[in-house]
C-alpha positions as CSV (number, residue, x, y, z in Angstrom):
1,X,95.6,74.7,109.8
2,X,92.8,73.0,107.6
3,X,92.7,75.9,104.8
4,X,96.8,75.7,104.7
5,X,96.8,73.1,101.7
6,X,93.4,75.3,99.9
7,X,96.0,78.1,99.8
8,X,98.9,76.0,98.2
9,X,96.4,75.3,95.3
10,X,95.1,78.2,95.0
11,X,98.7,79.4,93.8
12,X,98.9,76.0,91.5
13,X,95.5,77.0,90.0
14,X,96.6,80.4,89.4
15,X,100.0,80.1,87.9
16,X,98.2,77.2,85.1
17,X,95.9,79.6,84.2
18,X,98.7,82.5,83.7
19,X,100.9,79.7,81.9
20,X,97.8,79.0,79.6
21,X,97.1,82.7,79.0
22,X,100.4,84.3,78.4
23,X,101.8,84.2,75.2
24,X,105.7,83.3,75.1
25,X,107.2,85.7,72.5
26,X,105.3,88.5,74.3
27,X,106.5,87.2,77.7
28,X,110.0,86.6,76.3
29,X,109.8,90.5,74.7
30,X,109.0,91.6,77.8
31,X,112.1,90.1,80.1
32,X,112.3,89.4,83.9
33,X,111.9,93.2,84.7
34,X,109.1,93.8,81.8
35,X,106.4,96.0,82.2
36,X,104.5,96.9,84.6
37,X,101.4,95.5,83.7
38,X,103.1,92.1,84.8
39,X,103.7,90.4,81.3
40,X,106.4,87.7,82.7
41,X,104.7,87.3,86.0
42,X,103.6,83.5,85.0
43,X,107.8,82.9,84.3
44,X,109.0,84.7,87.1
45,X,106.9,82.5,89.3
46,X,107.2,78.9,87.8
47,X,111.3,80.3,88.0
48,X,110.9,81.1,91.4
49,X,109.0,77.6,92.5
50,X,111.7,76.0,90.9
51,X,114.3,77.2,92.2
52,X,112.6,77.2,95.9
53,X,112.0,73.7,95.4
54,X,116.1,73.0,94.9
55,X,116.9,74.9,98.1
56,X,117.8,72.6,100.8
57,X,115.3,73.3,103.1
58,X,116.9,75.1,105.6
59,X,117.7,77.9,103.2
60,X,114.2,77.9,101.9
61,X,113.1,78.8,105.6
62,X,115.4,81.4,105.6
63,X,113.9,83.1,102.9
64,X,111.2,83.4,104.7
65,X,112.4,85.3,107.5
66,X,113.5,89.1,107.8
67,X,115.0,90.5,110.2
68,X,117.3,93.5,111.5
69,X,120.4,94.5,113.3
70,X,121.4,97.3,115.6
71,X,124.1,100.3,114.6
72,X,125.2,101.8,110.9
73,X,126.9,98.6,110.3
74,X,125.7,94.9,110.2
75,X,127.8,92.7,113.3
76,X,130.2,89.6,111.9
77,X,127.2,87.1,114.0
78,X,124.6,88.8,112.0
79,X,126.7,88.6,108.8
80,X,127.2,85.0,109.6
81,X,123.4,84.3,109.6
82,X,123.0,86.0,106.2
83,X,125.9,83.4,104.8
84,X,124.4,80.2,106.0
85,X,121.3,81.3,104.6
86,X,118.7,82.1,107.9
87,X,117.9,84.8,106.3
88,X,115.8,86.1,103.1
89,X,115.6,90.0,104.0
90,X,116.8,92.4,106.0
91,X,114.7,95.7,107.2
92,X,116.6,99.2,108.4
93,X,115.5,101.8,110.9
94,X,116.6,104.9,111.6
95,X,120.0,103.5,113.5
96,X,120.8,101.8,110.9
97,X,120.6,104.7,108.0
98,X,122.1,107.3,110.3
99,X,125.0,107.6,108.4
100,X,122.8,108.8,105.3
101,X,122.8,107.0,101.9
102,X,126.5,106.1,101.4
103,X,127.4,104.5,104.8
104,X,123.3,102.5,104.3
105,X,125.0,101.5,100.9
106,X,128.0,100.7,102.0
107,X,126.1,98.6,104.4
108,X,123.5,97.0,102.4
109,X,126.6,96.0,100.1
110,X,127.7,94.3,102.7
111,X,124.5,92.2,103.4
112,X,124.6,91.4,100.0
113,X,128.0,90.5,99.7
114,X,127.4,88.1,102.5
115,X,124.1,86.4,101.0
116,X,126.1,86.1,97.7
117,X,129.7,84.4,99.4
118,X,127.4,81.6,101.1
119,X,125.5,81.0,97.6
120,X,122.8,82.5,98.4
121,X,119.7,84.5,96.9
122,X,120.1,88.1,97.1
123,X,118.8,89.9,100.0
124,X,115.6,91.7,99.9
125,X,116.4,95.1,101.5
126,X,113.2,96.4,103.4
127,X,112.6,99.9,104.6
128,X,109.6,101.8,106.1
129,X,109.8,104.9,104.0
130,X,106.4,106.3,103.7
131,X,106.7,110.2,104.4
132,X,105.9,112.7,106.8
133,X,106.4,111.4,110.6
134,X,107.3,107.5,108.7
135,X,110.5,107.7,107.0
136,X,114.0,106.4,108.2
137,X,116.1,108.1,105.8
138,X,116.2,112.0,105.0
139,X,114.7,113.1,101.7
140,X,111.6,111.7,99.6
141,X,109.1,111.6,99.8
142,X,108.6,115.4,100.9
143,X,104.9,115.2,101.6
144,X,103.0,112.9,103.8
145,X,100.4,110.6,102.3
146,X,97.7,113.1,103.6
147,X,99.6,116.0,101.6
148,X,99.8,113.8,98.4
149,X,96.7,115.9,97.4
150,X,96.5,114.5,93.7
151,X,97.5,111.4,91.9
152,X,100.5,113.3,89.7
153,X,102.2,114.0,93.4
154,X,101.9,111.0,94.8
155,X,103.4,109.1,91.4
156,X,106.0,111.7,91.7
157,X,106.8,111.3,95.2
158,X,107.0,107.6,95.1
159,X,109.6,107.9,91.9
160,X,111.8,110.3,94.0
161,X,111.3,108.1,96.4
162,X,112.6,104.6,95.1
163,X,115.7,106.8,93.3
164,X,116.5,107.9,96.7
165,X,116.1,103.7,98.0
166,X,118.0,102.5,94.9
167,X,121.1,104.7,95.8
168,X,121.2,103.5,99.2
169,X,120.9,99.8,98.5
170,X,116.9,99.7,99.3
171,X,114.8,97.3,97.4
172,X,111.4,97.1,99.3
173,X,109.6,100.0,100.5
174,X,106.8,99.1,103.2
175,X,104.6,101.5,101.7
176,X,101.9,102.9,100.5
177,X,99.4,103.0,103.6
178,X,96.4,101.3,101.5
179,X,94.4,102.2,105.0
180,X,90.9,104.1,104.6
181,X,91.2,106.5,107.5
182,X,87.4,106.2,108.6
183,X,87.1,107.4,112.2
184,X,87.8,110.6,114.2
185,X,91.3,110.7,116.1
186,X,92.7,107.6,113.9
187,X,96.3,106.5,115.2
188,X,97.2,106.6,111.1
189,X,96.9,111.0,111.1
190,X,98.5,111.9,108.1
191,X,99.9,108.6,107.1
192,X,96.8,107.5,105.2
193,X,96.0,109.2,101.4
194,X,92.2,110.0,102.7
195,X,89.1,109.1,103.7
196,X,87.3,107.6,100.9
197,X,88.3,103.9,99.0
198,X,88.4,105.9,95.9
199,X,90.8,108.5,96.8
200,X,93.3,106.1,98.8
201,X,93.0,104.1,96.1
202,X,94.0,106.6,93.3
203,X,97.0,108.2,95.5
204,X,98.2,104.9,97.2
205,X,98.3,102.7,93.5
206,X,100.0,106.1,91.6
207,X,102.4,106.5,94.9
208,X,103.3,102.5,94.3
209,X,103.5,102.7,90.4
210,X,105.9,105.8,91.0
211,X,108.5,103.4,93.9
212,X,108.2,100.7,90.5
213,X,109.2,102.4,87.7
214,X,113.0,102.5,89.2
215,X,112.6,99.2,90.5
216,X,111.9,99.5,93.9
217,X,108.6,97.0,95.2
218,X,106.3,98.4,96.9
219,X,103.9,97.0,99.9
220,X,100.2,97.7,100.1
221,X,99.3,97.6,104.4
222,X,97.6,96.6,106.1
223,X,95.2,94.3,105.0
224,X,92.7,93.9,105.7
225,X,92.5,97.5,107.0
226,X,93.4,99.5,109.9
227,X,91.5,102.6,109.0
228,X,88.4,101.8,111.3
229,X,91.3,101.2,114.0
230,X,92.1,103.8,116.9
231,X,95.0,102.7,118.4
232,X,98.5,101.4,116.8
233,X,99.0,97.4,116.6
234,X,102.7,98.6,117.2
235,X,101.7,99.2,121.0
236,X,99.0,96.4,122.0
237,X,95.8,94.5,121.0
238,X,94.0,96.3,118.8
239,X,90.1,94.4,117.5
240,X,88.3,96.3,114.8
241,X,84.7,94.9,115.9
242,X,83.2,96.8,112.7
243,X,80.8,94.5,110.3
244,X,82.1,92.1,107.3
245,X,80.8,94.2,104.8
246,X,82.0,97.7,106.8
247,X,85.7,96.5,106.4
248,X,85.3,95.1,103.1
249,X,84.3,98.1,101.5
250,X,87.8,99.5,101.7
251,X,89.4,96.7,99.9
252,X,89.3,98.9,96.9
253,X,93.3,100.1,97.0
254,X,94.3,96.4,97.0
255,X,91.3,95.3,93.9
256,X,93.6,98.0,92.1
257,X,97.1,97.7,93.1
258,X,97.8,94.4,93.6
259,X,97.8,93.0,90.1
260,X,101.5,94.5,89.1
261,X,104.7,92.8,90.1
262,X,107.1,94.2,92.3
263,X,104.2,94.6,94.8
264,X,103.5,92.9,98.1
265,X,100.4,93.1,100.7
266,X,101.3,93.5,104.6
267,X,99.0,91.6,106.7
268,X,97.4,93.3,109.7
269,X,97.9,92.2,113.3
270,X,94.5,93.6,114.5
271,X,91.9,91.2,115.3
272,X,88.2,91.7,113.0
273,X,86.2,89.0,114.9
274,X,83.3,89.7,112.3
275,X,85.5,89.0,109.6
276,X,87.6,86.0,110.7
277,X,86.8,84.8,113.8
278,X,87.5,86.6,117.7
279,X,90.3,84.2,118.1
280,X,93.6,85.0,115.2
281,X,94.5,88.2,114.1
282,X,94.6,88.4,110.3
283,X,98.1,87.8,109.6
284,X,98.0,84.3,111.7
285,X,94.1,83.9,110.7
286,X,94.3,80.9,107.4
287,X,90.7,82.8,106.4
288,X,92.6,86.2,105.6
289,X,95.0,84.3,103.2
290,X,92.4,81.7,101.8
291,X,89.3,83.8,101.8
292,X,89.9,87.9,102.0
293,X,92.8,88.4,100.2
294,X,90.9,86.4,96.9
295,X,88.1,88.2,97.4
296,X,90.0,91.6,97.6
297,X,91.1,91.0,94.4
298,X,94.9,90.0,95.2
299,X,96.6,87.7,93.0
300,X,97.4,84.7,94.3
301,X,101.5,84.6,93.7
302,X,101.7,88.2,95.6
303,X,104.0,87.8,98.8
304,X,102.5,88.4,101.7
305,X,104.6,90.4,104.5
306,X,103.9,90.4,108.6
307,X,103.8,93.6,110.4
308,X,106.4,93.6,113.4
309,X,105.9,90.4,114.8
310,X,107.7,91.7,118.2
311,X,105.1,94.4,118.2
312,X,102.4,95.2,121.1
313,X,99.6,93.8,119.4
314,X,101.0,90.1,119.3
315,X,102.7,89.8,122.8
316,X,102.2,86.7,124.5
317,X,100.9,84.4,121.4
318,X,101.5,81.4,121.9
319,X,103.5,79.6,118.7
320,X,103.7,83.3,116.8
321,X,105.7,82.3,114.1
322,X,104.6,79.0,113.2
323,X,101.0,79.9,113.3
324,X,101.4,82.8,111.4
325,X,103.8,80.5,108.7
326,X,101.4,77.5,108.8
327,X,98.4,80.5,108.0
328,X,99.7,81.8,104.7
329,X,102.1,84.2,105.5
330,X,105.2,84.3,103.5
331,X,107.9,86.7,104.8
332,X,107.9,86.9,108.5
333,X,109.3,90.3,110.1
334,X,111.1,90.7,113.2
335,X,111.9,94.7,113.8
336,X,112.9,94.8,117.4
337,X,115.7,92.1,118.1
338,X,118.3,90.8,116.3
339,X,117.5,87.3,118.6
340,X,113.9,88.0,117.5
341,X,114.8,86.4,113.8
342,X,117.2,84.0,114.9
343,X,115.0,82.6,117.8
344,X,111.9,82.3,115.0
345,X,114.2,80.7,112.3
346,X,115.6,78.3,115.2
347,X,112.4,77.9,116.6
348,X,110.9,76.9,113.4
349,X,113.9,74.5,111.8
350,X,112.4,72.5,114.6
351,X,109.5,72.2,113.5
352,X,110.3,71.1,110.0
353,X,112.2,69.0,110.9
354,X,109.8,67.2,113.0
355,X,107.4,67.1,110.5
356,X,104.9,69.5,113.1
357,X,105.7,72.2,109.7
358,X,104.9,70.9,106.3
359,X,107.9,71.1,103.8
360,X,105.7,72.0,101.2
361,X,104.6,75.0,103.2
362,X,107.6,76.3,103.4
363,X,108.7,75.8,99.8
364,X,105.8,77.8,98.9
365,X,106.6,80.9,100.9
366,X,109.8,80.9,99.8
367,X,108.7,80.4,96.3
368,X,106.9,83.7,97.0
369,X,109.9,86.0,98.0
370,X,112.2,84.0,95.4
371,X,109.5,85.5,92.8
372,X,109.6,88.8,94.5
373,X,113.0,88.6,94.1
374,X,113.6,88.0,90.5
375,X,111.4,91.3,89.4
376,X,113.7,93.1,90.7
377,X,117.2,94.8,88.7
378,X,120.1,94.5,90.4
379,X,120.2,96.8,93.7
């Protein structure tokens, strides 16, 4: 927990130097959904700290917390959650969009409504929608990420992409795959652009440009890399025993993608003992935040999102969510169990209130998704 407070100020350093650099007029020009090279990114954030800092605190822990619900439509207890404020996002699988785009509308519109009547923020709305075999809803993109064979397709197939999210209510795609498939047999087949940095990194920034242009955000995973991994951290323990400098050497798609807004970075939930230690995996591992992601390039104010935190890979961790809050981590998933996110936000109140959580860490993940939040137009 020693490198929590080194994290918080490496966001402080980093929004003073944006607030030095920026020019107002420009950033004023520009507006909260400006260009995509990020011209109001220093406003958006000392907006977003602002407002996370009048949140009463459970609301700002909320924020931090997505989680999901079972059927085509949200249940009234769920619903109720959303109003009080446990929760800052909601992610959809298949069961949940198997009514197509208007009944997921119809039900995102819903969560919204919800968020808004207990004066909330709005909702992010999360989705895995990454092609080929990884796609809840029918229709872009067409083309796995191995069958994105050029940079035009893959900007194209994330534009059709976040017009198909947009209609349906969607405004976070878990995707591109910034993974550098590197051995035989990998678990990621044909969800991963290719097997060099440069290639992913082409496909996978065009593939995320093409989801922001509409508006949709897009989230590079999973850092610090699964591509030298053979088995899925959806189903157990997975440690990637590969060198420092062997994984580092495909931190090339984050160096280039991160720097827009509207973007995110997943954290893995394999273990790299060479590269932070054989005890944490990387998304409860402080190095990962306050080390690799700095050195990959990624700017400090980016949100961080878990992988599953009810996935194989993580089973039997001892304090999960407070570890992996107290680490860095922002936006906490929970994909399997509606009690999964309740039990975590619960489980976690507790702690803040106790003191055992620091306030300040928790106003500055929610500070995180609050900036998230305000790059994006209206779902």
């Amino acid at each position: 927990m020693a490198d929590r407070p080194s994290y918080a100020r490496r966001r402080a350093i980093a929004l003073g130097v944006l607030l030095a650099v920026i020019v107002v007029p420009v950033a004023l020009a520009l507006g909260a959904f400006g260009g995509d090279s990020g011209g109001s990114a220093a406003a958006d954030q000392a907006t977003a700290s602002s407002r996370a800092a009048k949140l009463p605190i459970g609301r700002a822990l909320g924020q931090t917390i997505a989680g999901r619900y079972r059927g085509r439509t949200p249940s009234v207890a769920f619903l109720r959650r959303v109003r009080r404020g446990e929760l800052g996002g909601v992610i959809l699988f298949a069961d949940n969009t198997a009514g197509g785009v208007g009944a997921t509308r119809r039900a995102t519109d819903r969560l919204q409504t919800a968020a808004k009547d207990g004066g909330n923020p709005r909702l992010l709305i999360l989705i895995d929608q990454e092609g080929g075999a990884v796609k809840r809803l029918p229709g872009a993109p067409t083309r796995a990420a191995a069958r994105m064979t050029s940079v035009g397709a893959a900007r194209a197939q994330g534009a059709a992409t976040a017009r198909l999210l947009r209609r349906a209510g969607v405004t976070v795609n878990l995707a591109p795959v910034a993974d550098v498939r590197r051995v035989r047999g990998s678990f990621l087949g044909t969800r991963s652009f290719g097997t060099t940095d440069a290639v992913v990194a082409a496909r996978a920034c065009a593939f995320a440009a093409g989801l922001r242009g509409p508006g949709v955000a897009a989230v590079l995973k999973h850092f610090p890399g699964l591509g030298l991994a053979r088995g899925s951290t959806d189903d157990r323990p997975v440690t990637i025993r590969d060198r420092a400098s062997t994984i580092r050497r495909d931190y090339t798609p984050y160096t280039r993608c991160a720097g827009h807004t509207r973007t995110g970075v997943m954290m893995s939930s394999a273990t790299y003992p060479a590269l932070l230690g054989r005890r944490d995996p990387a998304v409860l591992s402080p190095r990962a935040y306050a080390r690799e992601l700095p050195r990959a390039g990624v700017p400090a104010a980016t949100m961080t999102v878990s992988d599953d935190l009810e996935a194989g890979a993580l089973a039997g961790r001892s304090r999960l969510v407070s570890r992996a809050l107290g680490a860095g981590l922002d936006l906490l998933l929970f994909g399997r169990s509606e009690a999964g996110s309740a039990r975590a936000y619960r489980s976690l109140l507790g702690e803040v209130r106790s003191g055992a959580m620091p306030r300040t860490r928790v106003r500055d993940a929610a500070g995180a998704v609050l900036e998230l939040k305000s790059q994006l137009p209206s779902p």
